[in-house]
C-alpha positions as MATLAB code, in Angstrom:
seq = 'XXXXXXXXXXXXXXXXXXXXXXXXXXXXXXXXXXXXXXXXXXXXXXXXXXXXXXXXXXXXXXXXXXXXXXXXXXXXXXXXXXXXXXXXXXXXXXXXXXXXXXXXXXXXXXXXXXXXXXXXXXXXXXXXXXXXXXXXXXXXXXXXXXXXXXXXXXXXX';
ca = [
    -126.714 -127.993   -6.201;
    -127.579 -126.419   -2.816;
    -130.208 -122.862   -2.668;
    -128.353 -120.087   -1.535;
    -130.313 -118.871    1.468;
    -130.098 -115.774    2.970;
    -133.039 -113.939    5.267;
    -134.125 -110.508    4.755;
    -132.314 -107.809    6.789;
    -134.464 -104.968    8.417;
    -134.784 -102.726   10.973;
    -137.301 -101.360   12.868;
    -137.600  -98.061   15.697;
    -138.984  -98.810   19.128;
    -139.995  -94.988   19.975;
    -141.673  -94.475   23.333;
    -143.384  -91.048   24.556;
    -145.272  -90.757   27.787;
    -145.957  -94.355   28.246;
    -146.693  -94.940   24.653;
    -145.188  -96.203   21.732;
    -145.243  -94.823   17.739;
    -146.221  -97.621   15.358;
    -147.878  -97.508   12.300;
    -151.081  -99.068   10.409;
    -150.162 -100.729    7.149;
    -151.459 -102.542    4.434;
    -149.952 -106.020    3.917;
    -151.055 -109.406    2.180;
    -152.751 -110.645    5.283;
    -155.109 -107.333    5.438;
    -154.365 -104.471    7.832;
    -151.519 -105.037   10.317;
    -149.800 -102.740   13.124;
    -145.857 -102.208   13.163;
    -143.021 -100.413   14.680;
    -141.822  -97.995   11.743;
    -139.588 -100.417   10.127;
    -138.466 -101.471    6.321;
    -135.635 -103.152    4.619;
    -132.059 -102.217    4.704;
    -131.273 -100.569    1.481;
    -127.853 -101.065   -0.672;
    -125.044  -98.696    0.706;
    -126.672  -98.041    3.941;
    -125.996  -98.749    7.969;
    -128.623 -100.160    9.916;
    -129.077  -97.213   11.994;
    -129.133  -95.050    8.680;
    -131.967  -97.321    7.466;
    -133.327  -96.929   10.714;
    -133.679  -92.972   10.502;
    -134.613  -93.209    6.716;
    -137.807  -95.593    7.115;
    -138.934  -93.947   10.578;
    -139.168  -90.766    8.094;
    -140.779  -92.173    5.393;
    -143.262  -94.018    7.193;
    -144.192  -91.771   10.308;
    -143.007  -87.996    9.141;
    -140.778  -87.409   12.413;
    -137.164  -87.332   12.122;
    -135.546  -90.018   14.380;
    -132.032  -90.299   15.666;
    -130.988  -94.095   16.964;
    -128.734  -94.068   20.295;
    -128.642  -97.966   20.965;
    -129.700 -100.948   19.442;
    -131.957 -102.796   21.521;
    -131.215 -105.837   19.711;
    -131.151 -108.403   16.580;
    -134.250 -110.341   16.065;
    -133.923 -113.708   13.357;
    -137.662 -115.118   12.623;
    -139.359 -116.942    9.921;
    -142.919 -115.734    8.658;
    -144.896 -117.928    6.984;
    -146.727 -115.612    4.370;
    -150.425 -115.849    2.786;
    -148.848 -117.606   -0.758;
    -147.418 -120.527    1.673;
    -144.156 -119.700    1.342;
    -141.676 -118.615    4.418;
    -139.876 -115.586    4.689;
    -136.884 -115.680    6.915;
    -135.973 -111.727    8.342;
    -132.848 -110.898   10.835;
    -133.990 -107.551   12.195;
    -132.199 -104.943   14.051;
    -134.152 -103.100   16.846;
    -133.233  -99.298   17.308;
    -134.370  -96.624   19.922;
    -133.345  -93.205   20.321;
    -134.669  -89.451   20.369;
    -137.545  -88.117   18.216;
    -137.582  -85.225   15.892;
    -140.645  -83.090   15.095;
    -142.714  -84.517   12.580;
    -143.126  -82.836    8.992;
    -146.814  -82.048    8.652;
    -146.213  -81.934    4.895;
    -144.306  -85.242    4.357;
    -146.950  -87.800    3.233;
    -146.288  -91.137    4.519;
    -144.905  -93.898    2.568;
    -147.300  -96.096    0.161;
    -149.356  -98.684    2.529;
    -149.409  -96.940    5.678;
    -152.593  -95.855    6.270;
    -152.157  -94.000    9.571;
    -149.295  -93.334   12.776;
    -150.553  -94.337   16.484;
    -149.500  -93.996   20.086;
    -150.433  -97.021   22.289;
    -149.708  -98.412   25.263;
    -148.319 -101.234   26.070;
    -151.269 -103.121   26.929;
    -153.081 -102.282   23.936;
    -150.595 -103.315   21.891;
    -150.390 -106.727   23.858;
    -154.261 -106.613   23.332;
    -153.654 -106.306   19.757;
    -151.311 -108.980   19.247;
    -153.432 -110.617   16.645;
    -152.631 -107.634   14.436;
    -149.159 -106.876   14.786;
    -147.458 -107.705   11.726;
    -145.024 -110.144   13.124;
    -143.964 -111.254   17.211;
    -141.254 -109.466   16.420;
    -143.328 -106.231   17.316;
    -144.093 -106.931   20.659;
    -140.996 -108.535   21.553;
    -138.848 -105.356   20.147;
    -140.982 -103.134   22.833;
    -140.767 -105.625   25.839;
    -136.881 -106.021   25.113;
    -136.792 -101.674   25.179;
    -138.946 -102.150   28.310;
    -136.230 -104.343   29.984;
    -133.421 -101.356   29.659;
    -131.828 -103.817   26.552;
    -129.498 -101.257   25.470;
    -126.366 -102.140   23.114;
    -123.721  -99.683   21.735;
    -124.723  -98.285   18.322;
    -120.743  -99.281   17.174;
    -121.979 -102.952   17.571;
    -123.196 -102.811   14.410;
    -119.712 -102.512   12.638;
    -120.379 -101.179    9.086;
    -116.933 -101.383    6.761;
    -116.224  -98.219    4.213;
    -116.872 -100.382    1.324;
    -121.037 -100.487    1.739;
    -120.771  -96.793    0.771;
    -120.332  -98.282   -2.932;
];
């Protein structure tokens, strides 16, 4: 009999401001790590809704996605040896206001700005390639229709 295997979808915001980018601090198995606001795709949402709900919970600003910079498949080997395969989908788009009484979600420890060479100076704490790769695709005008993403009524179970 054969494994069913199927990666882990999730999405992450590439938000930009004056030269900088919005990414948080987190905790993870492998100690502290940096990270575009990002998370899993929950049951009986779109990517882009997943999109606005974990930029919220993780940073306190509201975020609206325009365009999907694009879909990301990598494997991550993880501290217990095993491999985690994720198929992301990269979002940008307009910022909200942040709520100043919104706490952020469990293991982030803090939101930062940084530039882009900071971040590349950092790479040995981004949580995955993915991070930098996301930005530098954003940075190259990748732009794709939000309808890309084709979500049927029947995920709204």
């Amino acid at each position: 009999m054969t494994t069913r295997w199927k990666p882990n979808v999730t999405v992450a915001a590439v938000i930009e401001h004056d030269g900088r980018f919005l990414l948080v601090e987190e905790h993870t198995l492998d100690g502290l790590r940096l990270n575009n606001p990002a998370g899993h795709l929950d049951c009986g949402e779109t990517p882009a809704q997943a999109c606005t709900r974990e930029t919220l919970e993780e940073t306190s600003y509201a975020f609206s996605p325009t365009a999907l910079v694009g879909v990301y498949l990598s494997r991550q080997p993880q501290s217990n040896a095993e491999t985690i395969t994720y198929m992301r989908f990269a979002f940008c788009g307009e910022l909200g206001a942040p709520d100043p009484t919104r706490k952020l979600d469990v293991g982030i420890v803090r939101t930062l700005w940084m530039t882009l060479e900071e971040i590349r100076a950092s790479t040995a704490r981004l949580r995955s390639p993915m991070v930098l790769c996301c930005i530098e695709d954003y940075l190259a005008g990748k732009r794709y229709p939000l309808q890309l993403v084709v979500a049927d009524a029947s995920i709204a179970g």
